[in-house]
py3Dmol code that shows the C-alpha trace and the ligand (Angstrom):
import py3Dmol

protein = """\
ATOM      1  CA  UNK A   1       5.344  -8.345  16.090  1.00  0.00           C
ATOM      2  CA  UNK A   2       4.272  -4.933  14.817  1.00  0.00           C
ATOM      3  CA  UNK A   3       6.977  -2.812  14.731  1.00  0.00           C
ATOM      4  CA  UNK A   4       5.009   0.445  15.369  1.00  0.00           C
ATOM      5  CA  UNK A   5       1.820   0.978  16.487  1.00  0.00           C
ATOM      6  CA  UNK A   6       1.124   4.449  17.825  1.00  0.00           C
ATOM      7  CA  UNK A   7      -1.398   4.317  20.221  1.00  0.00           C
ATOM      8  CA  UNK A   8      -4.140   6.125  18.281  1.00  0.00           C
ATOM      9  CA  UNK A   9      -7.808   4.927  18.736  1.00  0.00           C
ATOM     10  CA  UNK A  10     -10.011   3.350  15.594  1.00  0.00           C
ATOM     11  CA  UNK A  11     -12.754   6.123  16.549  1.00  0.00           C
ATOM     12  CA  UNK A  12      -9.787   8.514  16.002  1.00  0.00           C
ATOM     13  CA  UNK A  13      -8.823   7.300  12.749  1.00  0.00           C
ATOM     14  CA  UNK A  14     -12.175   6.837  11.098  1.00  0.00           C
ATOM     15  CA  UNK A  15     -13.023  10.426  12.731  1.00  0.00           C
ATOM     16  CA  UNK A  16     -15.176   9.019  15.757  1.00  0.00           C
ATOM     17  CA  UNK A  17     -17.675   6.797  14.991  1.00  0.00           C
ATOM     18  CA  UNK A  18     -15.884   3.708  13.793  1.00  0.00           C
ATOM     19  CA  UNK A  19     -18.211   3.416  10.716  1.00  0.00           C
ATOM     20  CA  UNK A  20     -15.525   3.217   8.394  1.00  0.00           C
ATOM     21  CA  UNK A  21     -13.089   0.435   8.854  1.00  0.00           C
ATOM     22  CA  UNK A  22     -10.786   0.178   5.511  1.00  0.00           C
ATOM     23  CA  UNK A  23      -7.241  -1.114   6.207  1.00  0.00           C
ATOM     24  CA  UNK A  24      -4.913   0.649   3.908  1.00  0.00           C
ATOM     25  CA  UNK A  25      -1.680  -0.827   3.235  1.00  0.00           C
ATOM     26  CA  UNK A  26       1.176   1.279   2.056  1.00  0.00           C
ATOM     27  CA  UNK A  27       4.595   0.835   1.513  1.00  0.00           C
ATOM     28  CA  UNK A  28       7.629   0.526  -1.192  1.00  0.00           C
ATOM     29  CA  UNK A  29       7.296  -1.702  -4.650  1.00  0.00           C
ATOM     30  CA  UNK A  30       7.957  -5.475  -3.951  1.00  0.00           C
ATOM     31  CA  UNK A  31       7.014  -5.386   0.038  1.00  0.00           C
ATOM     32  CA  UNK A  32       3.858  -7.738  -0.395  1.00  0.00           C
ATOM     33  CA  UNK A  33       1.022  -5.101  -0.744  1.00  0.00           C
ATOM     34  CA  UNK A  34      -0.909  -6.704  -2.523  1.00  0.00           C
ATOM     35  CA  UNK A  35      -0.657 -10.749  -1.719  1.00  0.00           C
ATOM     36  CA  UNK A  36      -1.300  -9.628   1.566  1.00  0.00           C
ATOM     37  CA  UNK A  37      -4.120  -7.481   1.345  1.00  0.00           C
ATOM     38  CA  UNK A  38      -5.369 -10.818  -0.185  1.00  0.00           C
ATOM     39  CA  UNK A  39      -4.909 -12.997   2.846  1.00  0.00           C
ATOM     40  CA  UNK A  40      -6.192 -10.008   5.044  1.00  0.00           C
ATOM     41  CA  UNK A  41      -9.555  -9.963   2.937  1.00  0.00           C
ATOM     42  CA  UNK A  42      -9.818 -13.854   3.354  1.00  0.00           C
ATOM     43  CA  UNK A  43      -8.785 -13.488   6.978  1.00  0.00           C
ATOM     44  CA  UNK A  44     -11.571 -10.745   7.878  1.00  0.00           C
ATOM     45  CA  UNK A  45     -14.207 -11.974   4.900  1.00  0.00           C
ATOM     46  CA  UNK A  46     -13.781  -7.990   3.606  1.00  0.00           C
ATOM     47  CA  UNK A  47     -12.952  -7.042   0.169  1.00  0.00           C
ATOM     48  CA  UNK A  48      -8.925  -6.581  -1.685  1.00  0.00           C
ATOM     49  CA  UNK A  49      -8.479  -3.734  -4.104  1.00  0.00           C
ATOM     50  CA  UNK A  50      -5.419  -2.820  -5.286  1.00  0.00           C
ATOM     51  CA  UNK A  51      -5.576   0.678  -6.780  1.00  0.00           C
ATOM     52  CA  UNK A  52      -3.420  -0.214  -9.374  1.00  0.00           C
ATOM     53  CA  UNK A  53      -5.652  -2.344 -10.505  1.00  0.00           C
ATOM     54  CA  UNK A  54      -8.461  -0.078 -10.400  1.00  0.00           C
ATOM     55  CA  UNK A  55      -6.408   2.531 -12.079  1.00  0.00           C
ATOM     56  CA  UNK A  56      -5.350   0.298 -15.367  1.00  0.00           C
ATOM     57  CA  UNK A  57      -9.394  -0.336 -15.290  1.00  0.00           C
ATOM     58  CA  UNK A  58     -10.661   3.052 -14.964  1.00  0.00           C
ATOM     59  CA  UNK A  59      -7.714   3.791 -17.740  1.00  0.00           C
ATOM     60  CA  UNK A  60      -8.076   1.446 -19.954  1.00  0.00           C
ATOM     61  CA  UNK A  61      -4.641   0.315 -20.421  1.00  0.00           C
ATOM     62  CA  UNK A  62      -1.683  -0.611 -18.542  1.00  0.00           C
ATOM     63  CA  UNK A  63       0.536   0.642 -15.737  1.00  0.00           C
ATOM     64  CA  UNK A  64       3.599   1.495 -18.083  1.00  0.00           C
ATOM     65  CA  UNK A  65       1.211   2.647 -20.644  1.00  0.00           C
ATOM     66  CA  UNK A  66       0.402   5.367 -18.819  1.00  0.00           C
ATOM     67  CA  UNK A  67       3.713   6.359 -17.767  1.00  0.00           C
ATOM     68  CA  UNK A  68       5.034   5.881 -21.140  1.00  0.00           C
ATOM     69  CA  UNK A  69       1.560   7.959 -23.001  1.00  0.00           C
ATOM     70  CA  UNK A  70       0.771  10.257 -20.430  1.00  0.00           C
ATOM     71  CA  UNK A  71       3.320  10.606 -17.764  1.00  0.00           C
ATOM     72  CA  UNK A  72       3.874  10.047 -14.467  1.00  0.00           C
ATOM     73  CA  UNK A  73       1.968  13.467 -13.339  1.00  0.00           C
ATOM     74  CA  UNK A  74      -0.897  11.984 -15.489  1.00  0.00           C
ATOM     75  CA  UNK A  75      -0.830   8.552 -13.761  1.00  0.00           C
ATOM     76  CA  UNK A  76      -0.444  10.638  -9.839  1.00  0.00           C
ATOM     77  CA  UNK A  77      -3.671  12.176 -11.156  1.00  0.00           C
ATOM     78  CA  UNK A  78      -5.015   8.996 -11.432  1.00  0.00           C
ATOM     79  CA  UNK A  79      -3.985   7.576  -8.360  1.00  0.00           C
ATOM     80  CA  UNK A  80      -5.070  10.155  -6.313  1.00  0.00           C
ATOM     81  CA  UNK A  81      -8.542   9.843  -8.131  1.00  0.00           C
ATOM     82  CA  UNK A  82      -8.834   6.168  -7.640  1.00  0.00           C
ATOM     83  CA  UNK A  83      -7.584   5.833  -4.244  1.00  0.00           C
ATOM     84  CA  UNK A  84     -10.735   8.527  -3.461  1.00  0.00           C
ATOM     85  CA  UNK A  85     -12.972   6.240  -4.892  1.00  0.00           C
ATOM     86  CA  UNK A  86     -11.869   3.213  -2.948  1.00  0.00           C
ATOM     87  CA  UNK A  87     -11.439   5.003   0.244  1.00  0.00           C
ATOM     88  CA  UNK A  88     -15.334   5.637   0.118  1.00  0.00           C
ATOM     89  CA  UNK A  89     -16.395   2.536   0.822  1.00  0.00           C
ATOM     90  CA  UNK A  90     -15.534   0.301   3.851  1.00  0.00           C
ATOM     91  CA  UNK A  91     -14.468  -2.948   4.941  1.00  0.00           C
ATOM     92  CA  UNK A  92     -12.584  -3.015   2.422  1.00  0.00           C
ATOM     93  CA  UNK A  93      -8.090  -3.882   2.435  1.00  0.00           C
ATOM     94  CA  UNK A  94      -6.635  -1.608  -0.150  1.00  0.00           C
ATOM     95  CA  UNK A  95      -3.020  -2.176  -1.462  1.00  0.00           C
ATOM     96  CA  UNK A  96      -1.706   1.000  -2.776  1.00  0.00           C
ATOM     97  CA  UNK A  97       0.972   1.726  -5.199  1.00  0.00           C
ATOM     98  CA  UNK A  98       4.074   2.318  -3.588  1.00  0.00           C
ATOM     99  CA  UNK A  99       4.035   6.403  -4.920  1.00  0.00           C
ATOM    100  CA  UNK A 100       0.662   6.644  -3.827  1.00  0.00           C
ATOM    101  CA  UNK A 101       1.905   8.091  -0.436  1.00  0.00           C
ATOM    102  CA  UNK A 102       3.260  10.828  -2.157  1.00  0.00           C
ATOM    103  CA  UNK A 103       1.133  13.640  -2.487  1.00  0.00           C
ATOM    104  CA  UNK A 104       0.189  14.829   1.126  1.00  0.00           C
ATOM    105  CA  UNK A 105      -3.660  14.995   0.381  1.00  0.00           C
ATOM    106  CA  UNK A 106      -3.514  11.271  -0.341  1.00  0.00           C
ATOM    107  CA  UNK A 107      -1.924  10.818   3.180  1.00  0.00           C
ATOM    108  CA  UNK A 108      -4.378  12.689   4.550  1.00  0.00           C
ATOM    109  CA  UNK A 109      -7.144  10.784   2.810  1.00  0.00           C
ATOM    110  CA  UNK A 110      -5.632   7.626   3.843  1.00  0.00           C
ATOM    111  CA  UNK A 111      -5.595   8.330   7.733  1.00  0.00           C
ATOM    112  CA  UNK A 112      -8.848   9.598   7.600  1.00  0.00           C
ATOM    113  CA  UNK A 113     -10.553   6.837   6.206  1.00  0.00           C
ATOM    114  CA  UNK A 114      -8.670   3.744   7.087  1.00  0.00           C
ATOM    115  CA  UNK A 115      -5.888   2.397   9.588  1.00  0.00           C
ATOM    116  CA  UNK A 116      -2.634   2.518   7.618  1.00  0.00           C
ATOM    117  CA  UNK A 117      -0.160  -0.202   7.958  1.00  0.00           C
ATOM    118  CA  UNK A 118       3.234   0.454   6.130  1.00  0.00           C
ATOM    119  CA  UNK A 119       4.742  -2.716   5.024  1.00  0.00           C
ATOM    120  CA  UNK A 120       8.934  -2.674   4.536  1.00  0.00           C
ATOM    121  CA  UNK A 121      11.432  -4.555   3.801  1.00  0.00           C
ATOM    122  CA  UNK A 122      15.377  -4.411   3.926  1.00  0.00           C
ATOM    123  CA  UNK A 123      17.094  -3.444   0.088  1.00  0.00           C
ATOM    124  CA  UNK A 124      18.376  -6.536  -1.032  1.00  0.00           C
ATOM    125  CA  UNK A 125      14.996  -7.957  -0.104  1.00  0.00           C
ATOM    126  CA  UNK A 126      13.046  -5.857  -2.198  1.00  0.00           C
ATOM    127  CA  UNK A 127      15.461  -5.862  -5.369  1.00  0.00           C
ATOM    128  CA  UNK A 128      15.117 -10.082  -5.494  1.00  0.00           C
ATOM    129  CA  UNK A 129      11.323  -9.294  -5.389  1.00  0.00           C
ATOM    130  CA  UNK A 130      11.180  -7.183  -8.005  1.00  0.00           C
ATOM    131  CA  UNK A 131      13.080  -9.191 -10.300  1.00  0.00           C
ATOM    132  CA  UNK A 132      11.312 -11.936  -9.768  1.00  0.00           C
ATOM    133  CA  UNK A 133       9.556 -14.258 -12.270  1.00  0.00           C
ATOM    134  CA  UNK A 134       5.744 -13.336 -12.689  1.00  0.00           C
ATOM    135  CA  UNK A 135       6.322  -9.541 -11.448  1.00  0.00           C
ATOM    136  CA  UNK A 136       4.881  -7.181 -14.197  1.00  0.00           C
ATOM    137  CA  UNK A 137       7.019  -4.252 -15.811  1.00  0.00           C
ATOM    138  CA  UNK A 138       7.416  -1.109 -13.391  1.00  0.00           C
ATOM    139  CA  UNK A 139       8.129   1.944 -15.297  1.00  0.00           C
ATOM    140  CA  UNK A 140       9.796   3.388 -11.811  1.00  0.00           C
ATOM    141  CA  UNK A 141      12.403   0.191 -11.594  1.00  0.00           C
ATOM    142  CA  UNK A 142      13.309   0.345 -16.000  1.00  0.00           C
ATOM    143  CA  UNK A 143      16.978  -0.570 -16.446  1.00  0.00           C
ATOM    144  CA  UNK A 144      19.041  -1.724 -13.621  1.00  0.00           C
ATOM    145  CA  UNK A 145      16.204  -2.373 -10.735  1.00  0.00           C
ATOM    146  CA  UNK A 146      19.370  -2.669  -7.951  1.00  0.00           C
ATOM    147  CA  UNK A 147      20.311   0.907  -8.777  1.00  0.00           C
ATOM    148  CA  UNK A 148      16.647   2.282  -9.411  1.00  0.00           C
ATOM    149  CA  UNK A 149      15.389   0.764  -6.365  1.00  0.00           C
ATOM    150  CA  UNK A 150      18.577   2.377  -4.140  1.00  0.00           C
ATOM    151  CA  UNK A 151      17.933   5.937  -5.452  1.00  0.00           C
ATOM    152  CA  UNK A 152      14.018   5.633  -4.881  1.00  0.00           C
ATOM    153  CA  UNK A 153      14.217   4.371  -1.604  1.00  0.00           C
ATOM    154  CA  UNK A 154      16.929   7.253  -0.479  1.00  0.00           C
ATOM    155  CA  UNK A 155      14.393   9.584  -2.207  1.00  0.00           C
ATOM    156  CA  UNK A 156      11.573   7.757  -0.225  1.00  0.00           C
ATOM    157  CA  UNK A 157      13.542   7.219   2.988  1.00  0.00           C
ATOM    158  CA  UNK A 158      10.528   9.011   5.178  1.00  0.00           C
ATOM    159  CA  UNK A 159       7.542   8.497   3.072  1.00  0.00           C
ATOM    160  CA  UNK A 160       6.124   5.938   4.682  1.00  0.00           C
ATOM    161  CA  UNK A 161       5.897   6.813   8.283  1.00  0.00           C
ATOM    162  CA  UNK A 162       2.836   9.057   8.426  1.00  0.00           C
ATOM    163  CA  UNK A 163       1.303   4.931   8.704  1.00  0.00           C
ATOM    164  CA  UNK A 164       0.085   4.179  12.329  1.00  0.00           C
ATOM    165  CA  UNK A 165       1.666   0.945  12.135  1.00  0.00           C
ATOM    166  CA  UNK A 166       5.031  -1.116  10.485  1.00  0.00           C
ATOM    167  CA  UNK A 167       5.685  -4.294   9.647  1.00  0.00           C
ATOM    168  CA  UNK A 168       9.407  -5.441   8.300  1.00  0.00           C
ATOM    169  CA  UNK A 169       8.609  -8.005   5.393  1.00  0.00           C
ATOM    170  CA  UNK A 170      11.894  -8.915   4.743  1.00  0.00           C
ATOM    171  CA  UNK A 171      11.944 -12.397   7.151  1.00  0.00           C
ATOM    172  CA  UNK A 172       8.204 -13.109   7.081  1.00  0.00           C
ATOM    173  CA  UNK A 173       6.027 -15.419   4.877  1.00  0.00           C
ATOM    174  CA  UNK A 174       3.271 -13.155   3.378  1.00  0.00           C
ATOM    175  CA  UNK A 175       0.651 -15.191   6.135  1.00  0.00           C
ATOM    176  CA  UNK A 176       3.152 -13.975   8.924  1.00  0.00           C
ATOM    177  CA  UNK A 177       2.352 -10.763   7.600  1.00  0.00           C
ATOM    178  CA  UNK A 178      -0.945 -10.971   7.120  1.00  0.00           C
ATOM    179  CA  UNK A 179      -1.026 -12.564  11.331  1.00  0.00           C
ATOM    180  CA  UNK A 180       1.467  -9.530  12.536  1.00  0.00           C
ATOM    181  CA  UNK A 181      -1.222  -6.444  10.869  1.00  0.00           C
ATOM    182  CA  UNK A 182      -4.183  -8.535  12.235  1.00  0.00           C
ATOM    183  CA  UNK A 183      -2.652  -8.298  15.609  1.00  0.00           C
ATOM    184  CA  UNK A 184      -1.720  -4.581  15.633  1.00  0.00           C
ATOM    185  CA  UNK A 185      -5.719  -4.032  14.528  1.00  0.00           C
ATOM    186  CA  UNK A 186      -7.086  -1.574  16.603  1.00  0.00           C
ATOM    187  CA  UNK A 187     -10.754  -2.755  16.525  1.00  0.00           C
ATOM    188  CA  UNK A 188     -12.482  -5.940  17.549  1.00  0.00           C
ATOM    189  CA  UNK A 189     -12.872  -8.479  14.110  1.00  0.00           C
ATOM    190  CA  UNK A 190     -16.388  -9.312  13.460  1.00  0.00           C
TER     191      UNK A 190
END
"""
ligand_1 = """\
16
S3P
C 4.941 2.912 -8.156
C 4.599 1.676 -7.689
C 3.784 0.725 -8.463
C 2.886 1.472 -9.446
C 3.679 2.403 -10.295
C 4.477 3.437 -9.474
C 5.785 3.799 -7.306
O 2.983 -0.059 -7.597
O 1.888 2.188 -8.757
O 4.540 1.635 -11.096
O 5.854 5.018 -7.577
O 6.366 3.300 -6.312
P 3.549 -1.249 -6.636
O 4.078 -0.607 -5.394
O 2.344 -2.083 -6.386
O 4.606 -1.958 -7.424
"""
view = py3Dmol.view(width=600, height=400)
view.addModel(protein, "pdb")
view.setStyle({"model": 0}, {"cartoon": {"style": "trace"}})
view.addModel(ligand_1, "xyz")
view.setStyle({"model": 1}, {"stick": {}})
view.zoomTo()
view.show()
């Protein structure tokens, strides 16, 4: 099912005294983040925040907003801020942005406080998510989303496997996915 899993302990992750139990998921634009931090929260009876969410909040206006007022450096800033915020708390599935792995002190913040679950998904995949119906605006994907998305995900080829565990979207049902991080869990559910 999982596709990864390195054989790292919970007490590891959360720095030895399993207090902190946040599942992070990371991974490219269109893999499911977010639906499926959803269904993990309903699954577990823990809390979904998507730091997207939490950034247009904290901003006051939208994603492309940002990008388009501010610039990207500006909305990094913001992510990096947010996803500090979030991290504190536990029990708690956050969906990340798919840049949000970026900077390395995010990573780092990530693995501390969380277990990380990268969620991918094969190009053509993504590109018919993205430009599906109901899918907001992405500043990253503006123009033509087959060619954006091929260029970010050669630029992004690696930037997803500091997670301690994978899990290929591409043929699963957002509950599959959901069933296959639940099963690579490294702690007992409660
Ligand atoms: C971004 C992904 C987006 C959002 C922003 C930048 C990226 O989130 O944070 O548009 O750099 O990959 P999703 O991955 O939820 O689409």
């Amino acid at each position: 099912m999982i596709e990864k899993a390195q054989n790292k302990e919970w007490g590891t992750a959360v720095g030895g005294n399993g207090s902190n139990r946040n599942i992070i998921l990371v991974g490219f634009m269109g893999t499911g983040k977010s639906t499926v931090s959803r269904l993990l929260a309903e699954r577990l009876g823990w809390e979904a925040l998507d730091t997207d969410e939490e950034i247009e909040k904290a901003a006051g206006k939208s994603i492309p907003d940002i990008f388009a007022e501010d610039g990207e450096t500006v909305f990094r800033d913001w992510e990096s801020r947010v996803l500090k915020a979030v991290l504190g708390g536990e029990r708690r599935i956050v969906a990340t942005g798919g840049g949000a792995v970026l900077r390395e002190d995010n990573r780092r913040e990530m693995l501390e406080r969380g277990w990380v679950v990268a969620l991918t998904a094969d190009r053509e995949t993504l590109v018919r998510r993205v430009s599906g119906a109901g899918e907001g605006p992405r500043p990253l994907l503006a123009g033509d989303a087959e060619e954006r998305v091929a260029k970010l995900l050669e630029t992004r080829r690696h930037a997803y496997d500091f997670a301690r565990a994978m899990v290929d979207t591409s043929k699963r049902s957002p509950a599959e996915v959901a069933e296959a991080v639940l099963q690579g869990l490294p702690f007992e559910r409660d």
